[in-house]
DOTI-635140 format. One line per 10 residues: their letters; for each residue x, y, z of N, C-alpha, C, CB. Coordinates in pm, whole numbers. Glycine has a CB too. Layout:
A) X,Y,Z,X,Y,Z,X,Y,Z,X,Y,Z | ...
//
This chain:
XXXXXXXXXX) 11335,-1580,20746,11324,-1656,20622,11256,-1570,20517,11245,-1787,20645 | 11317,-1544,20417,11261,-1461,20266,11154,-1535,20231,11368,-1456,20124 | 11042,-1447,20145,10970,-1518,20046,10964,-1404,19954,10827,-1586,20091 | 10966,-1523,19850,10992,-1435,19700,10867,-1452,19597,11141,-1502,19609 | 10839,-1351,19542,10732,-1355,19411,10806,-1349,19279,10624,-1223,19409 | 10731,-1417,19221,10827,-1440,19095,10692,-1448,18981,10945,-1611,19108 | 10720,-1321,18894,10591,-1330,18782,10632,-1309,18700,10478,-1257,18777 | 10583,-1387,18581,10644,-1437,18494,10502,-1406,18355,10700,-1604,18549 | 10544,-1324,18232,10464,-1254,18121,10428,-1403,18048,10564,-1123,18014 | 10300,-1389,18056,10244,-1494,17922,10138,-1434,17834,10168,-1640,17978
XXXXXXXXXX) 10184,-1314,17819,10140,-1232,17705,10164,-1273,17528,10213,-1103,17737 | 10078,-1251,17487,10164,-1308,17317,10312,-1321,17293,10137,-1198,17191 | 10372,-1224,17308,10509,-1189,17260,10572,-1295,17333,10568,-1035,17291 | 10605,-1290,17485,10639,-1358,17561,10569,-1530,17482,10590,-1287,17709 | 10478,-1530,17474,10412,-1675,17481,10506,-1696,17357,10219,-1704,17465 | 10522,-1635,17265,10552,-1706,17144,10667,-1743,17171,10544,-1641,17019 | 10824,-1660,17260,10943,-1685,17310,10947,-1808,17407,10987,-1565,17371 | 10868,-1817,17432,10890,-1994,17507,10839,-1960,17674,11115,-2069,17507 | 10746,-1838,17683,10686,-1856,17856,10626,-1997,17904,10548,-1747,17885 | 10583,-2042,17807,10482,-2162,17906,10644,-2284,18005,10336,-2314,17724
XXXXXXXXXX) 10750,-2305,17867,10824,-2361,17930,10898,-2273,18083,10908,-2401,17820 | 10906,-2193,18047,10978,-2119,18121,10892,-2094,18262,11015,-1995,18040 | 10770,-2112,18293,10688,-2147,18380,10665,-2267,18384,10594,-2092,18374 | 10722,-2348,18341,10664,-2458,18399,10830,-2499,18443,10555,-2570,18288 | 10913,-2470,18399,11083,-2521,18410,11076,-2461,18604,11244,-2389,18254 | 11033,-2347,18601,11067,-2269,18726,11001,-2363,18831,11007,-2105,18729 | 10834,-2356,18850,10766,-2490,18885,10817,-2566,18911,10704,-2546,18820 | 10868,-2630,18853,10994,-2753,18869,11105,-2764,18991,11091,-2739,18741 | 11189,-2661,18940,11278,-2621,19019,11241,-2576,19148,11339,-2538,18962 | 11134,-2511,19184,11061,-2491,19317,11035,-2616,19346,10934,-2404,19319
XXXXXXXXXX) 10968,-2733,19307,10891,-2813,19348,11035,-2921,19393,10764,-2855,19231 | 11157,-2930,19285,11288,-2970,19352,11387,-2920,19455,11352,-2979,19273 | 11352,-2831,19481,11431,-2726,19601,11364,-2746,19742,11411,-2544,19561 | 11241,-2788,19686,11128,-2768,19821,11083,-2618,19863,11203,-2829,19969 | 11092,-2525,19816,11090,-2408,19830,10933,-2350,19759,11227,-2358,19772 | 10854,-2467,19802,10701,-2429,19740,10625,-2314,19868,10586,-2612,19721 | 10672,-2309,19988,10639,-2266,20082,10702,-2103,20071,10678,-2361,20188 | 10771,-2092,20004,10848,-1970,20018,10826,-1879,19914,10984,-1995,20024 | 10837,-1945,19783,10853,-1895,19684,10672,-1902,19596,10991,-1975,19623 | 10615,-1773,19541,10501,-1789,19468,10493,-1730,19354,10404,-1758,19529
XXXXXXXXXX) 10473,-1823,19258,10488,-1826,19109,10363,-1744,19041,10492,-1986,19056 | 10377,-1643,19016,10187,-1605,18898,10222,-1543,18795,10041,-1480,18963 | 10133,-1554,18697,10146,-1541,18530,10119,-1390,18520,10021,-1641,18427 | 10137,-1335,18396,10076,-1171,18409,10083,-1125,18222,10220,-1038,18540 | 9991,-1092,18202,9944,-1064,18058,10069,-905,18042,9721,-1024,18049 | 10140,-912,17954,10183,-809,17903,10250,-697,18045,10054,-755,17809 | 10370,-716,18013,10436,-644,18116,10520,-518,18078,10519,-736,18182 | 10518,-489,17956,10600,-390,17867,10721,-411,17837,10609,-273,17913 | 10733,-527,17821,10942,-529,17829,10903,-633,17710,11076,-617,18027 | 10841,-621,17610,10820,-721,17501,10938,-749,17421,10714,-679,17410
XXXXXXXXXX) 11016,-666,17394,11154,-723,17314,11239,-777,17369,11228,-643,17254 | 11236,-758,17484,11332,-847,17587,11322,-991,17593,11309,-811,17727 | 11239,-1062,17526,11227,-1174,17577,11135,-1218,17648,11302,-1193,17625 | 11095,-1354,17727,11010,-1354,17823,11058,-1274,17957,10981,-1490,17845 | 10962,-1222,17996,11006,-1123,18084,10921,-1216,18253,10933,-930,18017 | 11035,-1145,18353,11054,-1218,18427,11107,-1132,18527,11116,-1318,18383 | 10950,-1115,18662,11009,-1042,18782,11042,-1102,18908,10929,-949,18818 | 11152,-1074,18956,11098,-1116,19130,11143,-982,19174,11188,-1271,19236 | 10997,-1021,19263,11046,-866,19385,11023,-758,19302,11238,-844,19447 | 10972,-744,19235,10978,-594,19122,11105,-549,19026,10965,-453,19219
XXXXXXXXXX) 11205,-650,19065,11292,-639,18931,11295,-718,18822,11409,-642,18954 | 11311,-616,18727,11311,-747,18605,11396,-790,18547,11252,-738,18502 | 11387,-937,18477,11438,-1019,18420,11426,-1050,18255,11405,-1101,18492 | 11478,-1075,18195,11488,-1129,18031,11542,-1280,18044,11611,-1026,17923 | 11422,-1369,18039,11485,-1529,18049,11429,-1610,17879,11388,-1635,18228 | 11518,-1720,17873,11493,-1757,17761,11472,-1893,17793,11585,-1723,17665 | 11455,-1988,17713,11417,-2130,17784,11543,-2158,17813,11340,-2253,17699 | 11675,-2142,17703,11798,-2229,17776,11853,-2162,17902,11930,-2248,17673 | 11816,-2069,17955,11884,-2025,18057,11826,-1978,18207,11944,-1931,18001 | 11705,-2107,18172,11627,-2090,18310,11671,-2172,18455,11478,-2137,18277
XXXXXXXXXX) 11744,-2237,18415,11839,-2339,18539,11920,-2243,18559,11931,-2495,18498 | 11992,-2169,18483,12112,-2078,18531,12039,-1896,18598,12235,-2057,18356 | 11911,-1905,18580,11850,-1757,18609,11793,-1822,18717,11743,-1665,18495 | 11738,-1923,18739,11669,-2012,18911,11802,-2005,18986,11603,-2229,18901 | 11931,-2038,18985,12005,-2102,19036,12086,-1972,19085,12061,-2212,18951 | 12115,-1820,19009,12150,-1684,19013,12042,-1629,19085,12174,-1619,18879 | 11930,-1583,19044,11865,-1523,19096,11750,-1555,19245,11829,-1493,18993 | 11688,-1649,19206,11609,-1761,19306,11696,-1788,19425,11579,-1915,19229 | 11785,-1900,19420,11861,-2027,19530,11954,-1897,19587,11979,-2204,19437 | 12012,-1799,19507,12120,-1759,19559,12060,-1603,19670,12237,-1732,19416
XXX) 11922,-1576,19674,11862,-1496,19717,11774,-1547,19809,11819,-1433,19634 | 11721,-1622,19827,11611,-1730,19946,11646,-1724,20058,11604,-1890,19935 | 11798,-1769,20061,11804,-1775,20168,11911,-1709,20300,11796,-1878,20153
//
């Protein structure tokens, strides 16, 4: 059984692009999957990928997520890798 880290920038740049939703949307989706046991969510000040968007790792790769496309980046990256 995988477990995945998933950290997610709430640095200014990021904060102003919509991180808090985007941590709390993911939250969610863990807490609906049941996958609180597997999967661990932590915040991280400034990750260098500031124009990208909120930036967004699992496993050490990164991500560029925006609020509308956090069901479709959980559902690609997350559900389709777990398990």
């Amino acid at each position: 059984m995988k477990n995945m880290k998933i950290t997610i920038c709430i640095g200014s740049s990021c904060h102003i692009k919509g991180s808090r939703f985007v941590v709390e949307r993911i939250q969610e989706l863990v807490e609906e999957n049941n996958l609180g046991d597997r999967v661990t969510i932590k915040g991280a000040f400034c990750m260098g990928k500031c124009v990208d968007g909120v930036c967004v790792t699992i496993d050490e790769k990164h991500y560029s997520v925006n609020k509308d496309e956090v069901d479709e980046f959980f559902e690609k990256e997350v559900l389709a890798n777990i398990h």
